[in-house]
Residue, then its C-alpha position, 0 to 999 in steps of 0.5 A: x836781865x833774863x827771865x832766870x835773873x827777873x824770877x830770881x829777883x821776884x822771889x827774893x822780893x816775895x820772900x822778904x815781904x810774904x815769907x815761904x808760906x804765903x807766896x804763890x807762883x802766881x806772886x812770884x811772877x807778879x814780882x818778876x814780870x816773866x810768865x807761870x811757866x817759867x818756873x818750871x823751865x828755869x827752876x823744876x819748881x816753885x819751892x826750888x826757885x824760893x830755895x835758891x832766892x833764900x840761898x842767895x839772900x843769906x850770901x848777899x846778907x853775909x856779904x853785906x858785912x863779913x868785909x866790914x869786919x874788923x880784928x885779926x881772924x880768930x880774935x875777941x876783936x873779930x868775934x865782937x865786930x862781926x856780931x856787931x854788924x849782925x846786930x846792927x842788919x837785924x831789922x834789914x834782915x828779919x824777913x829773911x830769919x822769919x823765913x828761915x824759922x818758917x820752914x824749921x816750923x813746917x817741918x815735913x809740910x815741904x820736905x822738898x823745901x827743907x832737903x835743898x835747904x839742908x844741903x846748903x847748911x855746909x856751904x853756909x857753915x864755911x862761909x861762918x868759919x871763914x868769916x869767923x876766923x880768916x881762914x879760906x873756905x877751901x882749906x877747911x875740912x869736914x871735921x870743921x865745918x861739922x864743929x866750929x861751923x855748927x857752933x857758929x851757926x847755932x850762935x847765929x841761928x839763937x842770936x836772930x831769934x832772940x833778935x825776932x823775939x825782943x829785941x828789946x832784952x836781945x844780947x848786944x855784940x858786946x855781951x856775946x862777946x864777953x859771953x863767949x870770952x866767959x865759957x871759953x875760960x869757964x871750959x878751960x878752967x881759967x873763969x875769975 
C-alpha cells in the first residue's frame, strides 16, 4: 500500500476513534505511518483527506449490508430487512454517525468540510434509493434522488440519531416498518 491508501486508512481509524474535531494531521500520520506533508501531496488538505475517509466509511458501512438484504425492491419486506441490518450495525457504526452530527453541529466552523460533504449527499441518496428499491443508480433521475432519496436519507439520518441517543426506546426495524406501512395508508387514505 501506497502512502495515498496508508493515510486514507489512518484517517478512517482517527475519525471512528476521535471524530472530525479532535483529530490532528498529526494523529492522522500517527495512524498511517506516512510523513505531515503528505496530506497536502495526496489530499490538498487535512479537512479534504477526513472528507474522503468519512465518504469511504459510509460506502463500506452501506455495503456491509445492502447485500444481505432481503425481499423484492420496493417491498414492506426489503424496507424491513434493510432497517433491520441498519439497526443490527449501529454499535459498529456510531463512530462514524457521531461524526456525521459533528459537522451538522459545527455548522460554518469548517465550511470546506461541509461543502465536500455536501456535494457527496446525491451520490449518497442514490446509493439509498438503489438499496431501497432495486432499481440501479444510473437510471435514477434528479427528481428522485431530490424525492425518494431525501425521504430515505431523512429515515436514516433520524434512525441513527435515535440510535445515538437511547437506544433503549429507538424504533425497532419492526416498528419503522409498521411506521412506514401507517403513513402510507393514512397518506392514501386507506389507514384502519
Amino acid at each position: 500500500m501506497g502512502h495515498k491508501e496508508d493515510l486514507l486508512d489512518g484517517a478512517k481509524k482517527c475519525l471512528v476513534e476521535k471524530g472530525f474535531v479532535r483529530t490532528t494531521a498529526r494523529d492522522i500520520v500517527g495512524a498511517s505511518g506516512a510523513n505531515l506533508a503528505s496530506i497536502g501531496y495526496h489530499y490538498g488538505s487535512k479537512d479534504a483527506l477526513l472528507t474522503q475517509a468519512f465518504v469511504q466509511l459510509m460506502e463500506e458501512w452501506g455495503e456491509s449490508f445492502a447485500t444481505s438484504a432481503q425481499g423484492e425492491g420496493g417491498s414492506l419486506e426489503r424496507f424491513r430487512s434493510i432497517w433491520g441490518n441498519v439497526i443490527d450495525r449501529h454499535e459498529a457504526s456510531g463512530p462514524v454517525w457521531a461524526a456525521s452530527l459533528e459537522i451538522a453541529l459545527s455548522r460554518d466552523r469548517v465550511p470546506e468540510l461541509r461543502r465536500m460533504l455536501a456535494a457527496q449527499q446525491g451520490e449518497g441518496r442514490r446509493g439509498l434509493i438503489a438499496m431501497m428499491t432495486g432499481r440501479p443508480e444510473e437510471e435514477l433521475d434528479e427528481r428522485d434522488v431530490r424525492t425518494l432519496g431525501a425521504f430515505y436519507q431523512a429515515l436514516l439520518n433520524g434512525l441513527m440519531i435515535q440510535w445515538l441517543f437511547d437506544p433503549e426506546t429507538a424504533a425497532t426495524a419492526e416498528e419503522l416498518t409498521e411506521g412506514m406501512r401507517r403513513a402510507a395508508g393514512t397518506a392514501l387514505g386507506r389507514e384502519e
